[in-house]
N, C-alpha and C positions, 0 to 999 in steps of 0.2 A: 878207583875201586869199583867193586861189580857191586851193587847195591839191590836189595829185596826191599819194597815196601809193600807191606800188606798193610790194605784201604786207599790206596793211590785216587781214589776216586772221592772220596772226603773231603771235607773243608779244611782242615789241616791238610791230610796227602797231598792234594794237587799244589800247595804253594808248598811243601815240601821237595817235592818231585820237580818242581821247577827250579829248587835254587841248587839239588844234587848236580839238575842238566848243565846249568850256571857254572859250576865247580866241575865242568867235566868227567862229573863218575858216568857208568853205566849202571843204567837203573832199568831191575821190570818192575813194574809196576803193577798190581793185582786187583782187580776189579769183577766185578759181574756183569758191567757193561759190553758190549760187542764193538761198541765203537772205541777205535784206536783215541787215546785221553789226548796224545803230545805226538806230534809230527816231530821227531828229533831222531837223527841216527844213533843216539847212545841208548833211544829208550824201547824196551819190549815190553810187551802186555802179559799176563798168564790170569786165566778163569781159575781164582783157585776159591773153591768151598769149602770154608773153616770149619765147618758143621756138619763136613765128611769124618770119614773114620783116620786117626793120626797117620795111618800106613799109609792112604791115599792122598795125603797132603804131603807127608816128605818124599814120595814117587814123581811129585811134580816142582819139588826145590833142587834148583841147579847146584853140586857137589863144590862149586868154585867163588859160590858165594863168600865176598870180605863182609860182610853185614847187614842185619834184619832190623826192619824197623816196624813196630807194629803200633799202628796206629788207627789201627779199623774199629768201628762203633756201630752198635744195634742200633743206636738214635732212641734207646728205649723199646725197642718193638719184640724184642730175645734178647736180655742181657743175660740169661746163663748159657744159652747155645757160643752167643757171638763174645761177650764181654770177658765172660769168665770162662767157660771149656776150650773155645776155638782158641781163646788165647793163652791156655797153658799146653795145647795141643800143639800149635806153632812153634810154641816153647821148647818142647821134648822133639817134635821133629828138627827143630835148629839143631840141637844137642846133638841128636842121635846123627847127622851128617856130617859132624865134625865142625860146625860154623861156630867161631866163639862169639864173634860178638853182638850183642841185643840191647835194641833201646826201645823203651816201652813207653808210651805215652799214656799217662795217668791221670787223676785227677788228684786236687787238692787235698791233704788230709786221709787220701784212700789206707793210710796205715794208723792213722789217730783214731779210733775209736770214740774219744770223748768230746771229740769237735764235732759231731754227728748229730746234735738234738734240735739243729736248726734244716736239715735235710730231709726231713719228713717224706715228699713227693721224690726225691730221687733215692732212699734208702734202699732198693733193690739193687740200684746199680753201683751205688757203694760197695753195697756188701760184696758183690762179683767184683770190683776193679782192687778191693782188700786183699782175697784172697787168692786173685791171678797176679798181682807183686809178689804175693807172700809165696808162690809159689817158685816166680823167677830167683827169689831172694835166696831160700832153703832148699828147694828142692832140684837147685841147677847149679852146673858148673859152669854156666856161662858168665862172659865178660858183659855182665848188664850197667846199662844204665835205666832208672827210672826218674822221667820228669813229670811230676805233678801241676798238672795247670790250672788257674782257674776260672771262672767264667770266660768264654769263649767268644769275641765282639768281632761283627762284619764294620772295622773302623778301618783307618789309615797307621801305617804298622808305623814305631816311634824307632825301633832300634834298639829301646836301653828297658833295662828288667830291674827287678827284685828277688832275687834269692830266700828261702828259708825264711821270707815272714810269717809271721803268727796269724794275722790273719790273711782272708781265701783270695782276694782281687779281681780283678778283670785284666783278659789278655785279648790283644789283637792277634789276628789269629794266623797275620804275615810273621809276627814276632815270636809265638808260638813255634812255628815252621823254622823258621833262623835259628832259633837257641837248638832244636832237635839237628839240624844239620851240623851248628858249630860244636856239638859234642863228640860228634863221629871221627873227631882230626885232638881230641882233648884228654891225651891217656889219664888225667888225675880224676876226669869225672865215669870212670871202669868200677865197680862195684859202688854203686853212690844213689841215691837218691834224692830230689831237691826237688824244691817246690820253684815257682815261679808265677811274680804277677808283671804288670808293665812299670816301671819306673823309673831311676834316675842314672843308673849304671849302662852302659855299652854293653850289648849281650859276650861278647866274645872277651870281656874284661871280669864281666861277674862271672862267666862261668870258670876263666883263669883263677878266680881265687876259691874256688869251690875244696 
């Protein structure tokens, strides 16, 4: 498959972008960087600025894209530029080129409202990662997926998850990247949304019963 990942240059993207190459798709990959991320003949680069105007972002997505993956993060620095407009802007440019299908990388809870009183210091980026789901969810005809993850760990990745617990967890963040790529081959997880922390299930087993 010919693969977009916008944020390729992130802590998720790049072990994303590695296990696309792994799996022989063709991936550009989207960065601000000048330096080429991945010496790999499958993989291209594109400068693309999500906090351009929507015209001039779908002017630079390829027509023959099979699917978008967005996983780009302010790091907190612009969550309404990056978080939430760039990302429902992506959004409407997928659509509007015909690409159906989208997997958005979320966080924890971003559609729970009432699991929120312990988020204090990140409650701005809540509220943007809420309402660019909410956006994928109702205001698009795309074939999305949204994965909710939560805490984000520079560990050693396990392979096996948790699905739809109640509470938030921690993810390694190779594992993170493997469940985002084993969705892309998994039609039952196409209009769905699930959380994920690390746990006792096989990633490619818990998302099978999703």
């Amino acid at each position: 498959m010919k693969i977009l990942v916008i944020g390729a240059s992130g802590r998720v993207g790049t072990d994303l972008v590695k296990q696309l190459l792994a799996d022989d798709h063709q991936v550009i990959g989207t960065t601000r960087q000048e330096e080429k991320l991945f010496k790999d003949d499958n993989y291209s680069q594109l400068d693309l600025d999500i906090t351009a105007e929507k015209d001039a972002i779908q002017k630079q997505i390829d027509q023959d894209i099979d699917a978008v993956y967005f996983v780009a993060g302010s790091g907190g620095k612009d969550v309404l530029e990056v978080d939430l407009h760039g990302a429902v802007k992506t959004i409407q440019a997928t659509q509007d080129k015909g690409i159906k299908r989208y997997i958005m990388l979320s966080t924890v809870f971003s559609l729970d409202t009432s699991k929120w009183d312990k988020i204090a210091d990140l409650k701005e980026y809540y509220i943007c990662k809420h309402y660019a789901d909410q956006w994928l969810i109702n205001n698009s005809t795309l074939d999305y997926t949204i994965v909710q993850a939560g805490a984000l760990k520079e560990r050693e990745a396990t392979g096996k998850i948790t699905v739809n617990n109640d509470s938030s967890g921690e993810n390694s963040i190779e594992d993170v990247a493997t469940t985002l790529a084993a969705v892309l081959k998994a039609d039952n997880t196409i209009k769905t949304v699930f959380s994920m922390q690390n746990g006792e299930t096989a990633i490619e087993e818990a998302i099978a019963k999703l």
